[in-house]
N, C-alpha and C positions, 0 to 999 in steps of 0.2 A: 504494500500500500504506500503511495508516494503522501506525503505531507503537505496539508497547506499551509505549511510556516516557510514555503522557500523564497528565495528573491531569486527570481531569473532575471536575466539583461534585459526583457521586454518592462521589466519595471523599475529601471535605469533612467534618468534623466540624464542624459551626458553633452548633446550641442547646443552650444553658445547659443545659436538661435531658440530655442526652446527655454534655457534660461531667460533669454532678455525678452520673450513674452509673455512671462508669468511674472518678470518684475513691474513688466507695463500696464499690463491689464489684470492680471491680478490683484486679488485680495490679501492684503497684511496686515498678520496680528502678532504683537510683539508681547511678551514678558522675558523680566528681566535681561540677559544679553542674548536672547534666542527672538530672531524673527522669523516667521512660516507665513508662507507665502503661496494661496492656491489657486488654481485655475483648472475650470472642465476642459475636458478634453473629449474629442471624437476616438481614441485609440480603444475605447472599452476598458481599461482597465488603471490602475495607478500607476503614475511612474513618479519616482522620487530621486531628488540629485540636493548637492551640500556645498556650500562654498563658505569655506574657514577660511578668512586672510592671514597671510604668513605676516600681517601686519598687529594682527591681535592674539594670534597662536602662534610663537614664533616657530617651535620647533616640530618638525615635519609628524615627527612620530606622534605627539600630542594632537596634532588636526586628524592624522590617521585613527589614532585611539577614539577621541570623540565622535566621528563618523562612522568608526564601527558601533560604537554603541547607540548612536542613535537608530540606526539600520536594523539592528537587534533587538531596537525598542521596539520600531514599526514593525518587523517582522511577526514579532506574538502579537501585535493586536493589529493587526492590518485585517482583519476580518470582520471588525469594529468601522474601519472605516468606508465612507462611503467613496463606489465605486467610478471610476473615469473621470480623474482628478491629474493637473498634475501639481506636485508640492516642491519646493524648495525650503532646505533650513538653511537661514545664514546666520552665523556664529559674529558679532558686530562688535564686541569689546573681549576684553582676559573673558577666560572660561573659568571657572574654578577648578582646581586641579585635582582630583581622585573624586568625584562626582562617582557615584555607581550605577550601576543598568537600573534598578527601580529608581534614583534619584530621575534619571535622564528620563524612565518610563512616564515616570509622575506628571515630566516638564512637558514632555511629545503630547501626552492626554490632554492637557490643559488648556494648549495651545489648537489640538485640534478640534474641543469643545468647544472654546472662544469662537472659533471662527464654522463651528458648526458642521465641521465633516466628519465628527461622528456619526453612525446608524442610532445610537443608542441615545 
């Protein structure tokens, strides 16, 4: 039985054009140094992408660390969210530093109830 906790590439945000249309036309809602930023999409399904500045996280491995967890986050409850969307996190000041997967779960949830792309 395959899993529906996986992230395949089809739920990848990754060209530049795709980012800079959901910072246009999308919706942003911010707490604390986390903004999420959503937009419908025609593809059917979610896709998500992350842009940490090496100007607020300076070192490589720390923007990697926080992006995987956040990925981890949406990953268990992406079944929560509602569907053909696409999301961008951007990380805008210092992150705090040993944050955990429920801290970062807590901050994903809040962020995507604020702005209402929970099912629930």
């Amino acid at each position: 039985m395959i899993s529906d906790e996986g992230f395949s590439k089809i739920e990848h945000l990754l060209r530049p054009k795709d980012f800079n249309k959901v910072y246009e036309k999308g919706q942003c809602v911010k707490k604390d140094r986390v903004f999420l930023y959503i937009l419908p999409n025609t593809v059917g399904n979610n896709r998500i992408g992350f842009s940490i500045g090496s100007r607020y996280v300076k070192l490589a491995t720390r923007r990697n660390k926080i992006r995987r967890l956040f990925r981890e986050a949406y990953r268990h409850n992406k079944k929560n969210f509602k569907p053909s969307h696409d999301i961008v996190i951007v990380i805008k000041k210092n992150f705090e530093q040993g944050l955990t997967l429920k801290e970062i779960e807590t901050l994903l949830l809040s962020l995507a109830r604020t702005s209402r792309l929970l099912m629930v």
